[in-house]
Each structure stands twice: as C-alpha cells, then as structure tokens.
Backbone as ProteinMPNN parsed JSONL, in Angstrom:
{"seq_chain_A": "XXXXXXXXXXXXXXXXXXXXXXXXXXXXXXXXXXXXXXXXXXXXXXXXXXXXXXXXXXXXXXXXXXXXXXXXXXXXXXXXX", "coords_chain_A": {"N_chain_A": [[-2.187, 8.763, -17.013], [-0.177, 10.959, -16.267], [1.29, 9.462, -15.839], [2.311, 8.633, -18.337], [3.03, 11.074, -19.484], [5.005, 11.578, -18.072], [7.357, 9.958, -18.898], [7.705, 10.524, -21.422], [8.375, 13.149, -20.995], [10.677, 12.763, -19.64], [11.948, 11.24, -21.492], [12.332, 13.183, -23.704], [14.564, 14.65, -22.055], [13.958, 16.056, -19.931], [14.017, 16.443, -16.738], [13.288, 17.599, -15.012], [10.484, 19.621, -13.299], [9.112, 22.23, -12.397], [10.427, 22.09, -10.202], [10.305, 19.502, -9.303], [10.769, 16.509, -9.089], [11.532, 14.164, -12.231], [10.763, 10.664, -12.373], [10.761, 7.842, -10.872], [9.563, 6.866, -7.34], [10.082, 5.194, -4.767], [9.444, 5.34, -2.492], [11.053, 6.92, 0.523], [13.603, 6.576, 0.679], [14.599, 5.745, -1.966], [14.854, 6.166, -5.303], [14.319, 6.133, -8.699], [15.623, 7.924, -11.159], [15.701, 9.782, -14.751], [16.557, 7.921, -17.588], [16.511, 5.315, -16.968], [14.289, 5.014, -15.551], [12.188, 5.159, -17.6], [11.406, 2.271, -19.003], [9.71, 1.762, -16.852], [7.822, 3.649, -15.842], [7.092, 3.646, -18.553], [5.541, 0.442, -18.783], [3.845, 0.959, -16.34], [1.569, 2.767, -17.514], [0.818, 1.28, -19.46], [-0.613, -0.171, -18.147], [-2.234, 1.055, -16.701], [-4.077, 2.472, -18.762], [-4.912, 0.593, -19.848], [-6.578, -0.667, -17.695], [-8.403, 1.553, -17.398], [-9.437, 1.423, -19.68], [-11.003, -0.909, -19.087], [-12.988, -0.211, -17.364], [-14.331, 1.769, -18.604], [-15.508, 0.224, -20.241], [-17.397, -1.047, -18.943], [-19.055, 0.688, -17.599], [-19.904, 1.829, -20.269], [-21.639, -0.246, -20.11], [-23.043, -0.386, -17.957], [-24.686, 2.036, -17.954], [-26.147, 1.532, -20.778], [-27.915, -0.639, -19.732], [-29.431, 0.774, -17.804], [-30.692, 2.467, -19.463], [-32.258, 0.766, -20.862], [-34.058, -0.052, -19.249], [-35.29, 1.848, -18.6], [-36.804, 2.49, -20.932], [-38.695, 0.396, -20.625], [-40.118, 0.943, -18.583], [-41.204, 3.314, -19.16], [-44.121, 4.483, -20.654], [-44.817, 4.649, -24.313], [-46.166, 6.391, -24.936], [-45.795, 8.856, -23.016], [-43.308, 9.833, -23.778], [-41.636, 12.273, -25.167], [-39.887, 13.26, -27.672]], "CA_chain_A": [[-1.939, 9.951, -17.814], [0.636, 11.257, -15.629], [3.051, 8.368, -15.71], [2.573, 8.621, -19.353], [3.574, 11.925, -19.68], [6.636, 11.69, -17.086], [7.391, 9.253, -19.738], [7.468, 11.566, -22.556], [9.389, 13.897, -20.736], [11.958, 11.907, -20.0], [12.781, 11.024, -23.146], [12.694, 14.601, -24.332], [15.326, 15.265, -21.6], [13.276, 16.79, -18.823], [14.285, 15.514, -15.887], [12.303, 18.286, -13.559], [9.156, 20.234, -13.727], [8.44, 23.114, -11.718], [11.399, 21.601, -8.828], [9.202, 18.124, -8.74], [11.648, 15.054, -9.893], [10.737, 12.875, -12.911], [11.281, 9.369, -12.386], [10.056, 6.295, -10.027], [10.463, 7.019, -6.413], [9.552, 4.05, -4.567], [9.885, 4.858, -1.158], [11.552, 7.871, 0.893], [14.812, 6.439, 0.551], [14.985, 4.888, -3.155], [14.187, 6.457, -6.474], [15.281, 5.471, -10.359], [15.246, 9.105, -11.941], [16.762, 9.427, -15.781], [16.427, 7.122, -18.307], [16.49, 4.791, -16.518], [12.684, 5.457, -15.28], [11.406, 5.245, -18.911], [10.526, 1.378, -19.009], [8.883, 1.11, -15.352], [6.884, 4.694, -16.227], [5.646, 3.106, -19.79], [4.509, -0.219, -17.897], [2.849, 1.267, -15.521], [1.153, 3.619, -18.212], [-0.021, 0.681, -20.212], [-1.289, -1.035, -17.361], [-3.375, 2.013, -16.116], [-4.786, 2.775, -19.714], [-6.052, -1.081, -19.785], [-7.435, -0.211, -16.562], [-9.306, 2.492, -17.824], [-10.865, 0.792, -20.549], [-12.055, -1.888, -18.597], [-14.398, 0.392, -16.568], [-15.151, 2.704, -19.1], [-16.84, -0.822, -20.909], [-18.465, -1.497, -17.684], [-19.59, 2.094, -17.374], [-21.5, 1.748, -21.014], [-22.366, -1.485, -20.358], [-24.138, -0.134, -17.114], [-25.594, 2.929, -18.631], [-27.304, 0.895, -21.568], [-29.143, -1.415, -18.881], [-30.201, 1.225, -17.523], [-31.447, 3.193, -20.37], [-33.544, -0.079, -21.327], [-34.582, -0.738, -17.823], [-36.04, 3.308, -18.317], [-37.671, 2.592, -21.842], [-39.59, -0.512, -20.383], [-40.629, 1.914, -17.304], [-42.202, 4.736, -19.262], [-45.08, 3.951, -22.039], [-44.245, 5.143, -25.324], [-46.968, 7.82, -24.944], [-45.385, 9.587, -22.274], [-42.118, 10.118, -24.246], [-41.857, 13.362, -25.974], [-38.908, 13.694, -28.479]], "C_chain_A": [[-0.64, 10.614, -17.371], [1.879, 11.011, -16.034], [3.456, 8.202, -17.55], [3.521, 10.119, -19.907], [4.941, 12.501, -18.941], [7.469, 10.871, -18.324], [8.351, 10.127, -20.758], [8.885, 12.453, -22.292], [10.645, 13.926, -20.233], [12.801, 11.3, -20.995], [13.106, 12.353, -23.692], [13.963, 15.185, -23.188], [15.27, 15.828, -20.602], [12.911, 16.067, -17.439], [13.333, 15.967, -14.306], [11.459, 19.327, -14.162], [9.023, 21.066, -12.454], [9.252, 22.58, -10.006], [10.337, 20.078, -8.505], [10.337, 17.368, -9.902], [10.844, 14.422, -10.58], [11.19, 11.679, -12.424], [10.1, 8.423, -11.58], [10.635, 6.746, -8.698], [9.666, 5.509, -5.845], [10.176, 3.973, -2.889], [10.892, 6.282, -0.912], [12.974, 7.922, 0.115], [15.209, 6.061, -1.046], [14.413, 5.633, -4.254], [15.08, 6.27, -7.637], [14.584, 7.117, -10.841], [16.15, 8.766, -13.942], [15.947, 8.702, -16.337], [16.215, 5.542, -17.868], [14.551, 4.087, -15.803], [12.161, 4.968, -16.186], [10.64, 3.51, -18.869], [9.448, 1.247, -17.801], [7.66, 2.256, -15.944], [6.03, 3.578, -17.265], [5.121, 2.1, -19.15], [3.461, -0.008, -16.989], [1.418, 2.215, -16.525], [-0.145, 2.559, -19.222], [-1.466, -0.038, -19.809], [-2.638, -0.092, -16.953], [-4.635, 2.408, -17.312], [-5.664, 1.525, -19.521], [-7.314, -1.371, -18.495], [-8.834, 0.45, -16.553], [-10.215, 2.103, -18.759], [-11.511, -0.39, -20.244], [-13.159, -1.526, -18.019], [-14.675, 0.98, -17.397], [-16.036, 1.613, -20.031], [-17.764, -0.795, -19.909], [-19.053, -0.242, -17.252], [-20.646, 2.128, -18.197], [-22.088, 1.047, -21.138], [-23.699, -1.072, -19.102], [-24.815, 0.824, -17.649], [-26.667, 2.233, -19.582], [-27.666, 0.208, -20.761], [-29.816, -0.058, -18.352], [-31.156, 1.83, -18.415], [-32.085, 2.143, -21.074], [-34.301, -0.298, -20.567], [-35.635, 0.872, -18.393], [-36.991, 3.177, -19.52], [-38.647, 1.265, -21.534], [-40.273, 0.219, -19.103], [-41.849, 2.599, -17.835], [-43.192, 4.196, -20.357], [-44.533, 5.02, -22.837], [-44.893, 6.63, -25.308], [-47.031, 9.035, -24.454], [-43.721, 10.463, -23.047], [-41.86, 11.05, -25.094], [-39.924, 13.688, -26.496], [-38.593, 15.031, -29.39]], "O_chain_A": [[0.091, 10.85, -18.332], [2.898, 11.615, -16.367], [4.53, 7.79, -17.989], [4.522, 10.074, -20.622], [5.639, 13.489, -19.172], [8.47, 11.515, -18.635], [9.575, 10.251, -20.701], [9.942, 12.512, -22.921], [11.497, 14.81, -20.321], [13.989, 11.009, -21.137], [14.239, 12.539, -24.135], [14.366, 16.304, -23.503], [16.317, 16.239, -20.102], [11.931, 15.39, -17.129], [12.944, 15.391, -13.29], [11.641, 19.826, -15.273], [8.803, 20.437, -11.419], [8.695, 22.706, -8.915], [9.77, 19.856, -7.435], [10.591, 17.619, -11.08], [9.746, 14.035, -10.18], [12.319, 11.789, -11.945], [8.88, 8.4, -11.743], [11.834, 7.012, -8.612], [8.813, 4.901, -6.493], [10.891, 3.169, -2.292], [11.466, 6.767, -1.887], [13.413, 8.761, -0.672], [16.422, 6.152, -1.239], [13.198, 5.763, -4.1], [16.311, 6.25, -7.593], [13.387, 7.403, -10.86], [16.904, 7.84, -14.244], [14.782, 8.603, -15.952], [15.715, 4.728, -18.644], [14.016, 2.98, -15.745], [11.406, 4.07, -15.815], [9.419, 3.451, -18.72], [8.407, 0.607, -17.953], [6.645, 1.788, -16.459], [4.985, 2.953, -17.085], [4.031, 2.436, -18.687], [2.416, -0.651, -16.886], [0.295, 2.19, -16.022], [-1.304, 2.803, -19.555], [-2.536, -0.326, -20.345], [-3.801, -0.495, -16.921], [-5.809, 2.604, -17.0], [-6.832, 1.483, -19.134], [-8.385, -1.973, -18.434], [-9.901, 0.14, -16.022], [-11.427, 2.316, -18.764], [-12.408, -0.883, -20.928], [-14.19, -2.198, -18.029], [-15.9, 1.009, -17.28], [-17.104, 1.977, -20.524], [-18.937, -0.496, -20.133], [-19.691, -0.395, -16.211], [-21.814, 2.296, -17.843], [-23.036, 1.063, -21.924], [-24.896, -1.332, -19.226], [-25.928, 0.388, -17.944], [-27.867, 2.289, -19.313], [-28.777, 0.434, -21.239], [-31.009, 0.013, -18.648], [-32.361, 1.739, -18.18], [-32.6, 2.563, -22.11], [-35.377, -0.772, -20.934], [-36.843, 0.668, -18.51], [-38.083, 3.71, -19.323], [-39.501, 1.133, -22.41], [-41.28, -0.405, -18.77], [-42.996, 2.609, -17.388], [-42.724, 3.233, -20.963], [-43.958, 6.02, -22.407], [-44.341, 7.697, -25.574], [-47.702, 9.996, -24.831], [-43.285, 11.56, -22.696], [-41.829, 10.525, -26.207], [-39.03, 14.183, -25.811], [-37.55, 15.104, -30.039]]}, "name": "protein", "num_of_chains": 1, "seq": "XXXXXXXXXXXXXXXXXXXXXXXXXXXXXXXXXXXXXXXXXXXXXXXXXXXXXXXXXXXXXXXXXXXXXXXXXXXXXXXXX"}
C-alpha cells in the first residue's frame, strides 16, 4: 500500500512528505529518489498486492473448513437462527 502510494506521488511530483524522502533507499549509503524510483516502487507494489491475495484465499479457504468442521460439531437442533 505504501510503495503504491510513494508511487503515485511521485508521479504527481512529490518528492517529500512531512521531511521523509520518496524513493528506494536501499541501504544507508544508496538511494534512487525521483522518477527514477517509479518502476522499482510499482514492482514491488504488484508483487506485494499478489502477496496479499494469496493469503487472503488461504484465509477464506481456512475459515470455510472451519465453519463446516463447526456445522458437523453442533446438531441442527442446537442452532438457533
């Protein structure tokens, strides 16, 4: 989310935020600020989203086991809707 929105604001021109550098630092000594930034930011951005929706499958994939594992637990008679 971040690197997406450093992103963003690099393209719009906004090179600093509140005295905090946009860009890529990569180490005390080394950083790509500028335009320059913009492809490494979006890669990293795409990569982290894809990230994200791999667990958030495996999140509802675990939730629905459980929530069948819980309707084979309880008898129907107990279940008040």
């Amino acid at each position: 989310m971040a690197s997406g929105i450093a992103s963003i604001s690099v393209i719009l021109g906004i090179d600093n935020i509140a005295g905090i550098q946009m860009g890529v630092h990569l180490g005390p000594s080394y950083s790509i600020a500028g335009w320059k930034s913009v492809p490494i930011l979006l890669i990293v951005a795409i990569i982290l989203g894809g990230i994200s929706k791999f667990f958030w499958s495996l999140l509802r994939k675990y939730f629905a086991s459980i929530s069948s594992q819980y309707r084979r637990l309880v008898p129907k008679s107990n279940i008040h809707i």
